[in-house]
C-alpha positions as CSV (number, residue, x, y, z in Angstrom):
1,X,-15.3,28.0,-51.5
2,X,-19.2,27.3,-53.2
3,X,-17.0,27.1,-56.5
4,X,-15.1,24.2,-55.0
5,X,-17.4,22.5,-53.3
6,X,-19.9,22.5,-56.6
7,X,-16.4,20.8,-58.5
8,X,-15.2,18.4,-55.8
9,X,-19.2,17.1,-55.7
10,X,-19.2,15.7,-59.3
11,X,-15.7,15.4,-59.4
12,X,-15.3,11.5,-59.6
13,X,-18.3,11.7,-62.1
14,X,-16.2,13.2,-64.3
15,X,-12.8,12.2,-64.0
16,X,-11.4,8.7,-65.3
17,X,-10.0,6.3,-62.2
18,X,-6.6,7.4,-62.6
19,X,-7.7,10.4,-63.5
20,X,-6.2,13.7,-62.1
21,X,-7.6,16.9,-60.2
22,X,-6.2,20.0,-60.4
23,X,-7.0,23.5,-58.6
24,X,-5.9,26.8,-58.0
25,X,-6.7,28.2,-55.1
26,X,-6.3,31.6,-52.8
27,X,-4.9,32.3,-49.8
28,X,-6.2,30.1,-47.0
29,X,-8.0,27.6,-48.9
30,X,-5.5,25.1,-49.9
31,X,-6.1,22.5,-47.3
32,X,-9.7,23.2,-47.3
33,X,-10.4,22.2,-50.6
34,X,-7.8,19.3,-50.3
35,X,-10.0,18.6,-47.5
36,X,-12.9,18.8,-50.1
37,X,-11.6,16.7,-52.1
38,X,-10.5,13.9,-49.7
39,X,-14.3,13.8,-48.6
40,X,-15.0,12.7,-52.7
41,X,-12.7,9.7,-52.4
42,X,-9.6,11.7,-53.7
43,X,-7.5,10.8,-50.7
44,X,-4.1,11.2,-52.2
45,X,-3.4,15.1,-52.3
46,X,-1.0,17.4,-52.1
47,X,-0.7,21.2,-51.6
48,X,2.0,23.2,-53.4
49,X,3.0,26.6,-52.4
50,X,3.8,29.4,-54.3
51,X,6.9,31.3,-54.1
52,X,5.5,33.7,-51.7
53,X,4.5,30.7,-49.8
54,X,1.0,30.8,-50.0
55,X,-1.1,28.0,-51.2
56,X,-1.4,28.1,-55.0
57,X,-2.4,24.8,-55.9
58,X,-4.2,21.5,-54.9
59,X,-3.6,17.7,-56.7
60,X,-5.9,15.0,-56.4
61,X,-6.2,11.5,-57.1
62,X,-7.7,8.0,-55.9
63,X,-5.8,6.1,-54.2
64,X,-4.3,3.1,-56.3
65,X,-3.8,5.6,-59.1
66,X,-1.3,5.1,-61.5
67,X,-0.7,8.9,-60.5
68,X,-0.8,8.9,-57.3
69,X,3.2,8.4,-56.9
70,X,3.3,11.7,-58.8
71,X,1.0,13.7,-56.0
72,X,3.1,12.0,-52.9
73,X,6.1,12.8,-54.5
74,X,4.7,16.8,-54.5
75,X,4.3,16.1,-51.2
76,X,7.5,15.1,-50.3
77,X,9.0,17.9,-52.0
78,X,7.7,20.3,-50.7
């Protein structure tokens, strides 16, 4: 998780206003570092399972984004 936190911390430094996060992540951690990321102002995510089920990857935006339709519509799928 140090790996994460170090990202999501200069994340909106480094990512354009609609801008869009991406992350892989292991077992467990998905809704941690959606969490993470939430805490940066990214407060439109969405955690996709793998086919095994597990938590493979976490989206990110601001809200407002012009991608931010994209990441709710991850999570609707899902």
């Amino acid at each position: 998780m140090d790996a994460y936190r170090k990202i999501t911390a200069g994340m909106a430094l480094h990512l354009r206003p609609d801008g869009l996060a991406a992350f892989e992540t292991g077992i467990g951690q998905g809704e941690a570092v959606a969490a993470l990321c939430r805490e940066q102002g990214f407060t439109v995510t969405a955690v996709v399972k793998d086919y095994a089920g597990i938590d493979r990857m976490v989206f990110a935006v601001r809200p407002g984004s012009r991608k931010a339709g994209l990441v709710e519509n991850l999570v609707k799928n899902i």
